[in-house]
C-alpha positions in Angstrom: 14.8 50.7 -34.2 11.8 52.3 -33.2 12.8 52.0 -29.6 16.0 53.4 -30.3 14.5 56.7 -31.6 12.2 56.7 -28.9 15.8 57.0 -26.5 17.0 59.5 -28.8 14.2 61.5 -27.8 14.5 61.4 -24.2 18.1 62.3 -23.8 17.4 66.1 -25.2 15.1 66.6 -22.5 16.2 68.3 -19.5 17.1 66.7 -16.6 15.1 67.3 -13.0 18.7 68.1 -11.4 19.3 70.3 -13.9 16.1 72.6 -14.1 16.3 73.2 -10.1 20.0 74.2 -10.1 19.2 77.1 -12.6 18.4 80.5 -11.1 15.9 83.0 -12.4 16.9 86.3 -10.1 18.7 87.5 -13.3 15.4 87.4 -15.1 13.6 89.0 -12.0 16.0 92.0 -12.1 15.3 92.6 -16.2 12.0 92.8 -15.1 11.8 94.6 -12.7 14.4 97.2 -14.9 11.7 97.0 -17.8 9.1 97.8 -15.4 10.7 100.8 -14.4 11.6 102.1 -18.3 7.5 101.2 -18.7 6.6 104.1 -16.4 8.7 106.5 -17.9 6.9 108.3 -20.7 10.0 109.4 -22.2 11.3 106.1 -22.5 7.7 105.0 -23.7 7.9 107.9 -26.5 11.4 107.0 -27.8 10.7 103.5 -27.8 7.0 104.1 -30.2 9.2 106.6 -32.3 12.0 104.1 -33.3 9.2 101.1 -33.8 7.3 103.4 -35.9 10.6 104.4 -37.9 11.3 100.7 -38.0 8.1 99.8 -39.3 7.7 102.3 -41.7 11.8 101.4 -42.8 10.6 97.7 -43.8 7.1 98.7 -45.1 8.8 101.0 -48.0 11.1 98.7 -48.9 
């Protein structure tokens, strides 16, 4: 039985063939598009205004 578990475990890892066919240039490109919303301070300002408003939603709750 034990053995059998220890099979169980095994087939949720990924396989080798499968981690090198997946691509990561979609992930590149949100990062890069982050980046650039980063450097804008507007973007920056907006973005600490509605976690503040957020925040400040839960924290009276």
């Amino acid at each position: 039985m034990a053995r059998r578990l220890a099979n169980k475990a095994r087939r949720n890892l990924p396989k080798t063939t499968e981690l090198g066919r997946r691509h990561f240039s979609s992930n590149e490109e949100k990062i890069k598009e982050y980046q650039k919303k980063i450097r804008d301070e507007e973007y920056m300002e907006i973005a600490i205004e509605r976690i503040a408003s957020e925040l400040l939603h839960f924290l009276l709750r």
